[in-house]
C-alpha positions in Angstrom: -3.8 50.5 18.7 -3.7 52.5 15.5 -0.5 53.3 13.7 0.4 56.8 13.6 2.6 56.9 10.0 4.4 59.9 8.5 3.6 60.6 4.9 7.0 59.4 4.1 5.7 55.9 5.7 2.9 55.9 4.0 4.7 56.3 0.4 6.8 53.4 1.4 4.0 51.3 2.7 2.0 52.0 -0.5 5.0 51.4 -3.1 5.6 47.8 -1.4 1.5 47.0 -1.4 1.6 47.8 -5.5 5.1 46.0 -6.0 3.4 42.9 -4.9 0.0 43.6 -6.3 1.6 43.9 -9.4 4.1 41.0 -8.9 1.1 38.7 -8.1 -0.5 39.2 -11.2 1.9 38.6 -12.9 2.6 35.5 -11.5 -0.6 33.9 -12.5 -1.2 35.2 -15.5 2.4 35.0 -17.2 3.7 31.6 -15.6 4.3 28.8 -18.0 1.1 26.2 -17.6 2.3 22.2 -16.8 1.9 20.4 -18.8 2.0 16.2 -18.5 5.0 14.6 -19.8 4.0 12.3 -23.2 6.2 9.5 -22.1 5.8 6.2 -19.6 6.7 8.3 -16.1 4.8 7.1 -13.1 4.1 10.9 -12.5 1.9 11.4 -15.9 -1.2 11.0 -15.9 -1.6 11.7 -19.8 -2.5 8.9 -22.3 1.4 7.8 -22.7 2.0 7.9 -18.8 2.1 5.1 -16.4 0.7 6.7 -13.2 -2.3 3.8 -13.6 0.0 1.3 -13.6 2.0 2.7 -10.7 -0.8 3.0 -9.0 -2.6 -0.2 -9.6 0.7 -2.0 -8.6 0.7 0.5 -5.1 -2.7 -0.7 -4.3 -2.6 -4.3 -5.2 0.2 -4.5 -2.2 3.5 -4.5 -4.6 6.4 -3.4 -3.2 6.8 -0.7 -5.8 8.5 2.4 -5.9 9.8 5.1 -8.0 13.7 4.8 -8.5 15.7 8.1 -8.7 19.3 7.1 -8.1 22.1 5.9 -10.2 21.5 2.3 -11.4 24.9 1.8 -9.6 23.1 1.7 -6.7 20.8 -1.0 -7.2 21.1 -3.8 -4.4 19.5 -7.2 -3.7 19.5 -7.9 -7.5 17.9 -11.2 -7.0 14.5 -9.8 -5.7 14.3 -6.7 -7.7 12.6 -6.0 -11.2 13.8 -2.7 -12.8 11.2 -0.7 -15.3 13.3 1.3 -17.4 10.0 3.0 -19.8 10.3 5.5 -22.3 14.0 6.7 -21.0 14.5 10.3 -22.1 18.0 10.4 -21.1 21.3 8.3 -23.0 23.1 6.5 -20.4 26.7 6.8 -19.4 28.8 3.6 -19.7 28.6 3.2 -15.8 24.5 3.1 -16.1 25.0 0.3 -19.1 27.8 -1.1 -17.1 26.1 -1.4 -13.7 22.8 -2.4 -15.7 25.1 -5.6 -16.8 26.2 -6.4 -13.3 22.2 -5.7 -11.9 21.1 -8.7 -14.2 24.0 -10.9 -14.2 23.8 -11.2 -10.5 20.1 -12.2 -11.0 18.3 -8.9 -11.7 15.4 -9.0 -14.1 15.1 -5.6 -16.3 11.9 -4.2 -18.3 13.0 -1.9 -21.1 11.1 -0.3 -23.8 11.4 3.1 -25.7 13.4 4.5 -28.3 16.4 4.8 -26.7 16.2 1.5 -25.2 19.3 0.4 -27.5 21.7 2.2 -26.0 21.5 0.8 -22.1 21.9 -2.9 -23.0 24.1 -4.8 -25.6 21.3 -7.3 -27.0 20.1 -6.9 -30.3 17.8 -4.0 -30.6 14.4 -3.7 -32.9 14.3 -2.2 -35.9 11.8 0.5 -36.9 9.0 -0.8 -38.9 9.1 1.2 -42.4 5.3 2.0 -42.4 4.1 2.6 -38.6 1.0 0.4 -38.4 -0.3 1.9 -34.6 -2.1 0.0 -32.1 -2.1 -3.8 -33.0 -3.2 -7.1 -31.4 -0.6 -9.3 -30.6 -0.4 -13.1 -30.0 1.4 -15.4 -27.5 4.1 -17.0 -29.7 6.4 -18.7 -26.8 5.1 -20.6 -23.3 5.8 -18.3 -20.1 4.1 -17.1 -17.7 3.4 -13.9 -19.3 1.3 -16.3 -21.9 -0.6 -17.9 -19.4 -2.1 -14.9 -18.4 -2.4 -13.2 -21.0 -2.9 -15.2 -24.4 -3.0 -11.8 -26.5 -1.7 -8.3 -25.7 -2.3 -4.5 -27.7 1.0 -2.2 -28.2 2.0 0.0 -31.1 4.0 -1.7 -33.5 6.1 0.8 -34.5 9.4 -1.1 -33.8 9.7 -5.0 -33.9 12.1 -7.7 -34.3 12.4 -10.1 -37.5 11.8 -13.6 -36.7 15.6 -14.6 -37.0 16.7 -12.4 -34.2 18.6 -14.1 -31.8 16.3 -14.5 -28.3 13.4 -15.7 -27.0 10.3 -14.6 -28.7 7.3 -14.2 -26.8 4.7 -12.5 -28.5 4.4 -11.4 -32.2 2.8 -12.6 -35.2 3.5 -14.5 -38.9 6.4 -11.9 -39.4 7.7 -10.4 -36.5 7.9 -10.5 -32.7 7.5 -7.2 -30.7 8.1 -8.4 -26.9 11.6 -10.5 -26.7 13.8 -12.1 -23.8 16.8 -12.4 -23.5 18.6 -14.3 -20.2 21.6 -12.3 -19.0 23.9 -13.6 -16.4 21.6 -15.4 -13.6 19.3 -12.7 -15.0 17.2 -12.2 -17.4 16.1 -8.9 -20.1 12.4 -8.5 -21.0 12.4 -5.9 -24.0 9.2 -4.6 -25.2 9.1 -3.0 -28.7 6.6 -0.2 -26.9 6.0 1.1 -24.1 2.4 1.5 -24.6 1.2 -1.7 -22.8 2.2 -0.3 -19.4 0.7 3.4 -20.3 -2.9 5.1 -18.8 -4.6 3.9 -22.3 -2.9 0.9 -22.9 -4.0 -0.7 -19.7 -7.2 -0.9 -20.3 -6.7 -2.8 -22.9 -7.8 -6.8 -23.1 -4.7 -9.1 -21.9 -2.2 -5.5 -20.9 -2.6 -5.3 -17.1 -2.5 -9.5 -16.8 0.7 -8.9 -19.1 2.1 -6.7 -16.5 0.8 -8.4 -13.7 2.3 -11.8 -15.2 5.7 -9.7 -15.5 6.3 -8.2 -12.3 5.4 -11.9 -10.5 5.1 -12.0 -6.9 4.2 -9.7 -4.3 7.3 -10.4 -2.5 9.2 -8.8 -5.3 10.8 -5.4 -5.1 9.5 -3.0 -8.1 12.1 0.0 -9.3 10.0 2.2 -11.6 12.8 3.9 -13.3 12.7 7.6 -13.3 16.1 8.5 -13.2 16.3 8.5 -17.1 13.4 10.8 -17.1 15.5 13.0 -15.4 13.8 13.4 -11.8 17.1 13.1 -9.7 16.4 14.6 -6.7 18.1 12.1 -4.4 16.4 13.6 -0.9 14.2 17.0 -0.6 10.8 18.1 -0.8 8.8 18.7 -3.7 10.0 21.6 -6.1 8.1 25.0 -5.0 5.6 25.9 -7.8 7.2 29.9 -9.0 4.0 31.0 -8.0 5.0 30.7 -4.5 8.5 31.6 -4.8 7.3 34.9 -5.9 4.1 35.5 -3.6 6.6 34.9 -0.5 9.2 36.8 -2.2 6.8 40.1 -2.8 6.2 38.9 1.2 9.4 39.6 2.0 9.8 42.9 0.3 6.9 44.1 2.6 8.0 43.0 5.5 11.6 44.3 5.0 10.0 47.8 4.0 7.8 47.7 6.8 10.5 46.9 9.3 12.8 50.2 7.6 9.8 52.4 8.2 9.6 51.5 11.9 13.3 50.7 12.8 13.4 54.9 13.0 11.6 54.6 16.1 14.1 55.7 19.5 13.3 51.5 20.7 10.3 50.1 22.3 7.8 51.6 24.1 6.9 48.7 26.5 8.2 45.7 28.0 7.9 42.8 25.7 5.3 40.7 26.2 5.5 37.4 27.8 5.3 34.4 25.5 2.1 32.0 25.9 2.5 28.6 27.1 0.1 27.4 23.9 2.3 29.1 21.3 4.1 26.2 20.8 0.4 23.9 20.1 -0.8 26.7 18.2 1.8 26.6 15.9 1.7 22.7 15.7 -1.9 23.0 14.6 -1.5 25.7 12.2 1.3 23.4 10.7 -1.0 20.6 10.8 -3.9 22.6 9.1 -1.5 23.5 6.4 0.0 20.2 5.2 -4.2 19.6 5.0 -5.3 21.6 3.5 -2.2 21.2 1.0 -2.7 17.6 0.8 0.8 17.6 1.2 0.8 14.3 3.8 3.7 13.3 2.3 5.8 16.2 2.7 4.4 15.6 6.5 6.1 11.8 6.1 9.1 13.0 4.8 9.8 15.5 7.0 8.9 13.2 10.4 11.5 10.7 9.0 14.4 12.7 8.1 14.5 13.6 11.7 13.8 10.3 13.1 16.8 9.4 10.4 19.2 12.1 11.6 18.8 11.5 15.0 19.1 7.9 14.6 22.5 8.2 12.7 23.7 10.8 15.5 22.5 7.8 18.3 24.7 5.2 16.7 27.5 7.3 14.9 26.6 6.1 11.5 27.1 8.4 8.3 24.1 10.9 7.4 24.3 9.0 4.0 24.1 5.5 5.8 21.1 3.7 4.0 18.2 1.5 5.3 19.6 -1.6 5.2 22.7 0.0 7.7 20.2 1.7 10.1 18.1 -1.7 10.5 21.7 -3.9 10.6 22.9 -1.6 13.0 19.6 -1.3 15.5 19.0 -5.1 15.1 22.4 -5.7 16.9 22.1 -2.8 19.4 18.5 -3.2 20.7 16.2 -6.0 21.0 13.8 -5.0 18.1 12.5 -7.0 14.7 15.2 -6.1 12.1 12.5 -6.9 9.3 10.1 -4.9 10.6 12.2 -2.3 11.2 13.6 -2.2 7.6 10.0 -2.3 6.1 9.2 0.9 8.1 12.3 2.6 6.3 11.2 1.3 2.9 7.9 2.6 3.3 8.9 5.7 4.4 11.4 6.4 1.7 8.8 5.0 -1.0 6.1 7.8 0.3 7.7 10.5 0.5 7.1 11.0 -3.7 3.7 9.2 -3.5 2.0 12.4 -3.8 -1.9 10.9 -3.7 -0.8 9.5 0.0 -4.0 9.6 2.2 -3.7 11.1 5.8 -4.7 7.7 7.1 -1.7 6.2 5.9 0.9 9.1 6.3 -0.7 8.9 10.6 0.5 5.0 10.7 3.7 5.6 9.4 4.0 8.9 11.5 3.0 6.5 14.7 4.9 4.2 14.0 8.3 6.4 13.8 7.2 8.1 16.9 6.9 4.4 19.1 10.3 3.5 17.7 11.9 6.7 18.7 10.5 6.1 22.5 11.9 3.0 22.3 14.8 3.9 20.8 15.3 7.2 23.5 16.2 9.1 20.2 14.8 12.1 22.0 14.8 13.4 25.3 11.5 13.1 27.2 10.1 16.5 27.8 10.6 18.6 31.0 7.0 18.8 33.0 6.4 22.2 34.7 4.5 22.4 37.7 1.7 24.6 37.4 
């Protein structure tokens, strides 16, 4: 039915409409553009990023993931390898600490950049007086790095002299610019630069067999470090872009002005309507339609296992901070279900919830497969069928 509006409504109606016209324009045209970080983060997909790498590992069937926690929090050190790239952030003692513990318990640990030197106490490189760029570097040690790869291309800008103390693995006449170092049961891999893992370096003759050769096998569990790069975010969804903060914002100011210029009325002028039995199906499609057409599926992951977390928690009177490994230890002893398979679920969960290029295909499996184990699990209660 048409709205009959005073002029006084109108005014109001009218102001709002132009606040948020004007508000929107803004927006776009005045909001700072993104721009990719120049630095080895799994996230950039600029020449000095590592998203190819990330990815290539992701596809290949690694068990990589992007690590955003304390390194005190690194577990199972003897099947984990830690990529610490281009760290942008100095280290308390704790991190260097708990980085000492990681690979004396058996950890291995990739680190290259300029700040490298203050995360581990081995000898550092030194920076070459006259940079000398992209250079081809051979094998100078057997390992299985070298097997691989005979010759790798980094920048030598920094570089060991041949009298450090370590294991020299590649180099040339005068220096070596990829050392080891064993640590504990561990061991440290150092790289002089971090461009052999980045988008342009690994393209490059002998770099992706040199990271292949590094990471080892499949079984393996692969941290890329992005805690140094400051991406901290323990649990959430993705940051809103402003853009959106201050469409819905304008949103709300209409909504709030339209509801003052009709809260005048006396009350209602009829009976409320009854609600439709497909209201709650409409709004699951709509919901559906939108993480589509966002290719946000895993936002749509995330979101399906944070409930199927917090309801398992609640089920077996865990801590909400209780981690994977708790969860699968404590279903495996209530209920008659494969503890490793269970566990992998978790992991894979956790892991795509920041893979931001995950295809619908595979955020459905994992979906499916949360859904059979809450029906086994009787996480939730079965719905209440209405006779028609």
């Amino acid at each position: 039915m048409p709205l009959n509006l005073s002029p006084e409504d109108r005014r109001i109606v009218a102001l709002a409409a132009a606040v948020f016209l004007l508000s929107w324009v803004l927006a776009v045209f005045l909001s700072p553009e993104e721009s990719d970080a120049q630095f080895a983060t799994s996230y950039s997909t600029a020449s000095e990023g590592a998203k190819a790498a990330y990815l290539l590992l992701h596809e290949l069937g690694y068990r990589v993931e992007r690590w955003s926690r304390p390194p005190a929090e690194l577990k199972d050190a003897q099947n984990t390898l830690v990529i610490v790239a281009d760290p942008v952030e100095m280290p308390a003692l704790a991190d260097k600490t708990a980085f000492d513990k990681f690979m004396s318990d058996g950890g291995e640990v990739v680190l290259a950049g300029s700040l490298s030197r203050a995360f581990v106490s081995e000898t550092a490189p030194g920076t070459t007086p006259v940079p000398m760029g992209q250079q081809r570097f051979k094998a100078q040690t057997p390992s299985r790095q070298a097997l691989n790869a005979p010759e790798i291309q980094l920048a030598a800008d920094n570089s060991w002299t041949k009298a450090a103390p370590g294991l020299g693995l590649y180099g040339d006449e005068a220096q070596y610019v990829v050392m080891q170092y064993p640590h504990g049961r561990g061991s440290l891999l150092w790289l002089a630069s971090s461009s052999v893992l980045s988008n342009a370096g690994l393209r490059e003759s002998g770099n992706m067999e040199f990271l292949l050769s590094t990471v080892g096998a499949k079984s393996r569990r692969i941290l890329w470090d992005e805690y140094f790069h400051g991406h901290r975010i323990a649990a959430g969804l993705p940051a809103t872009h402003p853009q959106v903060i201050w469409l819905f914002a304008q949103l709300g100011f209409v909504a709030v002005a339209v509801l003052v210029t009709f809260s005048r009325r006396s009350g209602p002028q009829r009976a409320p309507r009854a609600e439709s039995r497909l209201s709650p199906l409409e709004y699951a499609r709509a919901l559906g339609q939108l993480y589509q057409h966002a290719r946000a599926a895993n936002v749509a992951v995330e979101v399906s296992y944070e409930r199927f977390r917090y309801a398992l928690g609640k089920r077996l009177g865990l801590r909400l901070a209780a981690n994977r490994d708790e969860l699968a230890r404590a279903v495996a002893e209530r209920w008659a279900v494969d503890r490793q398979d269970f566990h992998s679920l978790l992991e894979s969960c956790e892991a795509a919830r920041f893979f931001e290029d995950l295809t619908q295909k595979e955020a459905l499996d994992l979906v499916q497969r949360l859904h059979s184990y809450s029906v086994l699990l009787k996480l939730f209660p079965e719905p209440v069928k209405e006779d028609r």
